[in-house]
N, C-alpha and C positions, 0 to 999 in steps of 0.2 A: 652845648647850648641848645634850650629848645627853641626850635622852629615855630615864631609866632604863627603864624599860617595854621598850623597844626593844632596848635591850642583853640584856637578860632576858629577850628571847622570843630574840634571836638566839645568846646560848648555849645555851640550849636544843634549838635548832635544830641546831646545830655537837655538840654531845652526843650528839645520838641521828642523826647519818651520822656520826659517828666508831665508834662502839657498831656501827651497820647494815656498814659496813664491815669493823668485825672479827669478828663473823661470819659476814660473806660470806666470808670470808679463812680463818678457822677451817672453815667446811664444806668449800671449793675444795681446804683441804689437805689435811681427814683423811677426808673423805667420810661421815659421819658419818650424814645425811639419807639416803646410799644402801647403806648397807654393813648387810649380811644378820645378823641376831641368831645365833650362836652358841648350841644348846644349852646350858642352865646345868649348869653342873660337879656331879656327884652323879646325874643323869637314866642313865635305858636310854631311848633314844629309836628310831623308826621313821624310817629315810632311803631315799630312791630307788627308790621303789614305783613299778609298772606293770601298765597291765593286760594281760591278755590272754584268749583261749579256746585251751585246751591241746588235744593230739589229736582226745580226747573229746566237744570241745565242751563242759568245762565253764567256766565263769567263775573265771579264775585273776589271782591278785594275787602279783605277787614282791615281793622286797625285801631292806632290811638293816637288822639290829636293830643299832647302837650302843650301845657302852659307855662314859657319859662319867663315872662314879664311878671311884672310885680303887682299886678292890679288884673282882675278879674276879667275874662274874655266871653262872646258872647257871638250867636248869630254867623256860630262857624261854615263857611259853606267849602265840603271837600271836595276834589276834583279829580278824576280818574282818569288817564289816558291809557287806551288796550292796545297793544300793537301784534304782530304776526309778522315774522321775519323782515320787523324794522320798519313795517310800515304801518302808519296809525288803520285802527280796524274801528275804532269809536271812542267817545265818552260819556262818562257817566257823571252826574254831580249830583251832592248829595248831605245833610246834614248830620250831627253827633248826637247819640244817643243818651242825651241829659247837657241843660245849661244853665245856670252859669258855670265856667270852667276856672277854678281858684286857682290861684298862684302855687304854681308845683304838683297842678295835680293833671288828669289824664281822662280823657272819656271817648269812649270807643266809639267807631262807627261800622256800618256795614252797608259798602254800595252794592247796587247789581248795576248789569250791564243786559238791558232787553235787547238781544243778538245771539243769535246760533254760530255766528262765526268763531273762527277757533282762533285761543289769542295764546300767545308763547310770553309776553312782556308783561308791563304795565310801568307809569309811574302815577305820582300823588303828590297831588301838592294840596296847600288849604292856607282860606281868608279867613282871620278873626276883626273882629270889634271890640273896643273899651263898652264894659258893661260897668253895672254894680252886681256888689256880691247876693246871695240868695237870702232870704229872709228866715227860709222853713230853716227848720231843727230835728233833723230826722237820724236815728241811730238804725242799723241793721246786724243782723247775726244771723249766719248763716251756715252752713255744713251740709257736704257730700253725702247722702242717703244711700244711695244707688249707683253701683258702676259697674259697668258690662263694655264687653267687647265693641257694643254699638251706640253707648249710651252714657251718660252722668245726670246724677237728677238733684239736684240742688233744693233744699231745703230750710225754711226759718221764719222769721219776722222781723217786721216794719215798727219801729216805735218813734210818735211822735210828742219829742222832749222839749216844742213849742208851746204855744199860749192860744193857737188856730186849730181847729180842723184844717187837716189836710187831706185831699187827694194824691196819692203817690203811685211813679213807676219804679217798678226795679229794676235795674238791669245787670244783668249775669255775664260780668266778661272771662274768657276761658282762654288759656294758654296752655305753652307747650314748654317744654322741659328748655327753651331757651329762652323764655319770658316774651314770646311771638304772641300775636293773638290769632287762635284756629276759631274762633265762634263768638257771638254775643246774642242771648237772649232775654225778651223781656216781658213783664208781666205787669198787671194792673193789679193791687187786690180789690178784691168784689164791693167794698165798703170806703168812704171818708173814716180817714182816723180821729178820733176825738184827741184833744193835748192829754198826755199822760197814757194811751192806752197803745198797742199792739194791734196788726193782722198780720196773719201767717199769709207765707206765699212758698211755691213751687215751682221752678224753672227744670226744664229738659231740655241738654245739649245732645240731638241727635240728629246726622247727617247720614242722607239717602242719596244727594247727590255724589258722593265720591264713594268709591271701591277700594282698598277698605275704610270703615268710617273715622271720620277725622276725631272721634273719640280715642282711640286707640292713642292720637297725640298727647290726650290732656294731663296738663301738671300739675296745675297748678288753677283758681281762679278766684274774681273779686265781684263783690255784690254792692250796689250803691243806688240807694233811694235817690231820686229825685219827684221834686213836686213838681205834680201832674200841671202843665196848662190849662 
């Protein structure tokens, strides 16, 4: 005769590696335990910051502010705290380079910090506002000309496929082989675009202040008109 007991500890047993198996089976498939948390919908979040010391020698933080609400953000102000073995050394605040910021999209910034003191940290944080979206209608093309050990030199043009004259900046954000931002630079061209027509523009990513230069990072990067204030 079997020993109830026995049978009742051995379903038991058969229960839970049935159970342990499916979700060994559920993580293996969706990955679940490894897969990165996604900003929650509604946030203006801070992505792919880096440090660096600019020309100057000051203590520089780039980066990209994210728009992950549903309606257009405006009037970003980013804020930088430097620190040195834990303890704050200064801050820096500062704005994004082109607005409005459209839903899902990204625009870079680049603070200094006027301090010769030496900073080992940092964090960032940033305020947005409900705007409206942008009115101009500006396409860009753009491509790597030049790249050297100390340098990338970016080249193309501005077309504006509105119904205005416009005045426009461009600005050149630069990564690294982890989708990080090492640089951002920006340019005016020399002229108001008439609707329908073109101006070339030329951007140089080249950094003096770091040894060796933080070209030698780049991977990758993105160019994006916005209308001039």
């Amino acid at each position: 005769m079997v020993d109830a007991k026995a049978v009742l500890i051995g379903a038991v047993l058969a229960a839970g590696l049935t159970y342990g198996g499916l979700v060994g089976v559920e993580v293996l498939v969706t990955g679940e335990l490894d897969r990165p948390q996604a900003p929650l919908a509604g946030e203006t979040t801070v992505e792919g910051t880096t440090y660096h010391l600019d020309r100057l020698g000051r203590p520089t933080v780039v980066g990209e502010v994210y728009n992950g609400r549903s309606h257009p953000v405006g009037n970003a102000t980013v804020t930088v705290t430097y620190y040195r073995d834990g303890e704050v050394v200064g801050e820096a605040v500062g704005g994004v380079l082109g607005e409005p910021i459209g839903p899902g999209e990204s625009v870079p910034f680049n603070i200094h910090h006027d301090t010769s003191e030496s900073v080992d940290d940092y964090e960032v944080s940033v305020r947005a506002n409900r705007t409206t979206a942008s009115t101009a209608d500006l396409g860009v093309d753009a491509e790597v000309v030049d790249r050297s050990q100390s340098r990338v030199v970016v080249s193309g043009t501005v077309e504006n496929r509105g119904e205005d004259p416009r005045a426009t900046d461009v600005v050149v954000t630069f990564y690294d082989d982890a989708d990080d931002v090492i640089g951002v630079r920006t340019t005016r061209p020399n002229r108001e675009i008439p609707p329908g027509e073109s101006v070339p523009f030329t951007v140089t990513f080249q950094t003096t202040g770091d040894v060796p230069s933080l070209a030698q990072d780049f991977d990758d990067f993105e160019a994006r008109a916005v209308a001039a204030s």
